[in-house]
N, C-alpha and C positions, 0 to 999 in steps of 0.2 A: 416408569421412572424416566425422567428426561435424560436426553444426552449428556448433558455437562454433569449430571449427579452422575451418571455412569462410569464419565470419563475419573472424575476425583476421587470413586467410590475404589475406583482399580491400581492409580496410582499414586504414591507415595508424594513421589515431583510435582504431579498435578496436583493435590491437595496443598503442599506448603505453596503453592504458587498463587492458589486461592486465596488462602488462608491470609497471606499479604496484600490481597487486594482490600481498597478502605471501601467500607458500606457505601459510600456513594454511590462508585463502581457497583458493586452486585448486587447492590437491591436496585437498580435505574430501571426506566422502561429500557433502555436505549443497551442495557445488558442481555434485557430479557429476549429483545428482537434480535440479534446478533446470535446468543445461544441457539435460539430459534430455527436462524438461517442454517447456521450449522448443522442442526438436527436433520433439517430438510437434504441439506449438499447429500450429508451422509446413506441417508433412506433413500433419498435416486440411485445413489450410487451403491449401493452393499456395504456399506464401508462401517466394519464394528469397530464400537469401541476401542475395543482391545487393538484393532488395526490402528486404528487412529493414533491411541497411545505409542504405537509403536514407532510409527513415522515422527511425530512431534520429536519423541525421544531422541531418536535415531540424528535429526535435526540439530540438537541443542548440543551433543553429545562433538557433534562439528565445527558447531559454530562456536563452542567453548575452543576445540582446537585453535580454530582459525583464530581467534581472539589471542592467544597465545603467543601464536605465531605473528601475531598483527604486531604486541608489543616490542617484540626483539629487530622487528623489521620495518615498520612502518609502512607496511607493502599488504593488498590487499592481494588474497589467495590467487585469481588471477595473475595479478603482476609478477608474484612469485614465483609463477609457472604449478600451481599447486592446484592440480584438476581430481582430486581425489572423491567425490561428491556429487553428484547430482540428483534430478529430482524430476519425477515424471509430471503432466498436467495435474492428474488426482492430488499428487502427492504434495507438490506446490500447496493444491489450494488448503490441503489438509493442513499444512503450517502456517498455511496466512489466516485462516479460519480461526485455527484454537489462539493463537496469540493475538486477535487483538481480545480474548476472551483471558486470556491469564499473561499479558506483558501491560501494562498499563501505561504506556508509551502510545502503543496500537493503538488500545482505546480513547483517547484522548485525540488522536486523528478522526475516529468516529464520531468521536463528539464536534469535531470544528463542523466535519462536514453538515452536518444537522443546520448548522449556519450559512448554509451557503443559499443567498440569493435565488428567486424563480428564472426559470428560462423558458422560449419558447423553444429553443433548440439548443442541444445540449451534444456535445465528443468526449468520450471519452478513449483514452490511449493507456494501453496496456492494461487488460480488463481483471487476470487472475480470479479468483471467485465468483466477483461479480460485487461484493462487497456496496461498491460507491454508486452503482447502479441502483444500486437496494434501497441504501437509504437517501435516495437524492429521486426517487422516482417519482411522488409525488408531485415535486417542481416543478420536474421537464415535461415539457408537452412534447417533444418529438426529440428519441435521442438516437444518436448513433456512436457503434464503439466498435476498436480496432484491437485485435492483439495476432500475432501470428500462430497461438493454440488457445483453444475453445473448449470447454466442456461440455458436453452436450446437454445438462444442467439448465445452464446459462438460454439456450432458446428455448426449452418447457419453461423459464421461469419469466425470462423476459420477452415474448412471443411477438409484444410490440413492437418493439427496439430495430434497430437495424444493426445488427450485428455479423462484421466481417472477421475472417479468417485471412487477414493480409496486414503488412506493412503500411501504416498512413504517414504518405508522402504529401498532402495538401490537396486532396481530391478535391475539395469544396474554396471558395476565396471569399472572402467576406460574407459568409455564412449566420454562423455560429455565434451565439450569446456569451454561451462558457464552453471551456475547454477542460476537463479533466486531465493531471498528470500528476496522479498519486503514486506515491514509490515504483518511477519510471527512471526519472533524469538519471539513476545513480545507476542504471543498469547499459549506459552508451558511453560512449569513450566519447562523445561531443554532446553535450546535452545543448548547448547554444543554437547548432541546429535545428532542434525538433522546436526549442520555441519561436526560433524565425520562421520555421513552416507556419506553427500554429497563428501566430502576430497574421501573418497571410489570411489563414483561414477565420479570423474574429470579424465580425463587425465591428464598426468606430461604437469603440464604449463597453465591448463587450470583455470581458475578464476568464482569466486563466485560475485556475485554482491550483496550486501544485505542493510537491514537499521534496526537499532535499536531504541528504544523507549526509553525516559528517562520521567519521570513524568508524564505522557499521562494516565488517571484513568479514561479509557475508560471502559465500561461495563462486554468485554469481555479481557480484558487482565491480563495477569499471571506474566508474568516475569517484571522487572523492571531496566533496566541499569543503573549504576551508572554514572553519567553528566562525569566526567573525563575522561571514558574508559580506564583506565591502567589495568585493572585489565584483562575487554575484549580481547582488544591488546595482550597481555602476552600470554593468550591463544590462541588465534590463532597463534602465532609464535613459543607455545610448537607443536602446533598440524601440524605445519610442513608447515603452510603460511607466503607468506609476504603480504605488504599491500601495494598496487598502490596506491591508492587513498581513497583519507576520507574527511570527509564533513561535517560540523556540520551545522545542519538547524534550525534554533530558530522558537515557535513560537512566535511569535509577536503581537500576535492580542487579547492575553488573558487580561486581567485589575486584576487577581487574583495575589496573591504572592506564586506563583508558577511558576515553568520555566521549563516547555513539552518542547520537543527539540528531533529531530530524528539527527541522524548519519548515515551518506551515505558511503558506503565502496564499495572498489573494493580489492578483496583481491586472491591470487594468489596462485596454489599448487605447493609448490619447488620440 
């Protein structure tokens, strides 16, 4: 039986969350390699079902809080001083794994990526899974990727890759084709920062891929994008980009009065 029939066959939550997803989504190849992936994380790792279910669980059950607590204060858990939560590297990627498998927000991030241009070299920042690694592998002919925890997953899976256990401060300077910086910006109190490193680290022409967070008062997140982006926008076109492409992804699935919402960019160094 595959994982994902395992994971729905066990829970309740996981089955209506399926069960919401439109045919698109679960019959796609682009479902079936994702499940896939998951399968694999889990089989390196020992990691059953039943564990998995538990952690996603455990997950939603928080982030329902925090969502709560988001409404009455407009403050994201951090700011509020509310450290109740956290989450080891397995655990991480065990929530970042099954949701873009049952949030359909997520997947639709997987789907953009499927779009993204070839490189002959390729960064990526802030790895969790390995996810964008996965499916952008073909592309790249030479990648490298930064996060400060690693799974050990990640070098049996990517063996070619160069993948570091450190902080990227701009090791490289007109480098790089693309930059990777999927669901990172929202986790640094300066996200303008890491993209003047990167503008550093791009070749003339070479493009950023990234996504933004807007009302998302997930456990670990800092920054908070304002829903319009003009502000966003303005800066990166001081900081000497245009912008190919942009993408607003609602979520949809919340019942609270609130409205999380990522932005999908592809953005380009003149």
């Amino acid at each position: 039986m595959r994982f994902i029939d395992q994971l729905t066959d066990a829970s309740r939550l996981l089955t209506v969350l399926y069960d919401n997803l439109s045919d698109e989504i679960k019959h796609s190849e682009l479902y079936d390699r994702l499940s896939g992936y998951l399968e694999e994380y889990t089989a390196y790792n020992h990691i059953t079902a039943e564990q998995a279910i538990d952690i996603y669980t455990d997950y939603i059950t928080h982030y329902n809080k925090h969502c709560k607590a988001f409404q009455k204060t407009a403050k994201y858990p951090l700011e509020s001083g509310i450290t109740d939560y956290s989450l080891s590297r397995e655990a991480y990627d065990i929530v970042l794994l099954m949701s873009v498998l049952f949030a359909p927000h997520r997947f639709r991030i997987m789907q953009l990526l499927t779009n993204v241009p070839a490189a002959d070299e390729a960064l990526f920042i802030g790895l969790g899974p390995g996810l964008e690694m996965f499916l952008t592998k073909e592309k790249n002919k030479e990648v490298y990727a930064y996060d400060l925890s690693v799974n050990k997953f990640l070098f049996a899976k990517f063996p070619e890759a160069h993948v570091k256990m450190e902080l990227y401060t701009g090791q490289y300077e007109n480098y790089f084709d693309v930059i990777y910086l999927i669901e990172i910006l929202e986790h640094l109190e300066d996200p303008y920062t890491l993209i003047e490193v990167c503008k550093k680290s791009l070749k003339k022409g070479g493009q950023i891929v990234l996504t933004t967070a807007t009302d998302i008062p997930q456990f670990d997140h800092l920054f908070n994008f304002p829903a319009d982006h003009n502000l966003f926008e303005k800066k990166l076109e001081e900081a000497g980009f245009t912008i190919n492409f942009k993408e607003t992804i609602d979520h949809n699935y919340l019942t609270m009065d609130i409205k999380p919402s990522n932005h999908f960019y592809i953005i380009e160094k003149i």
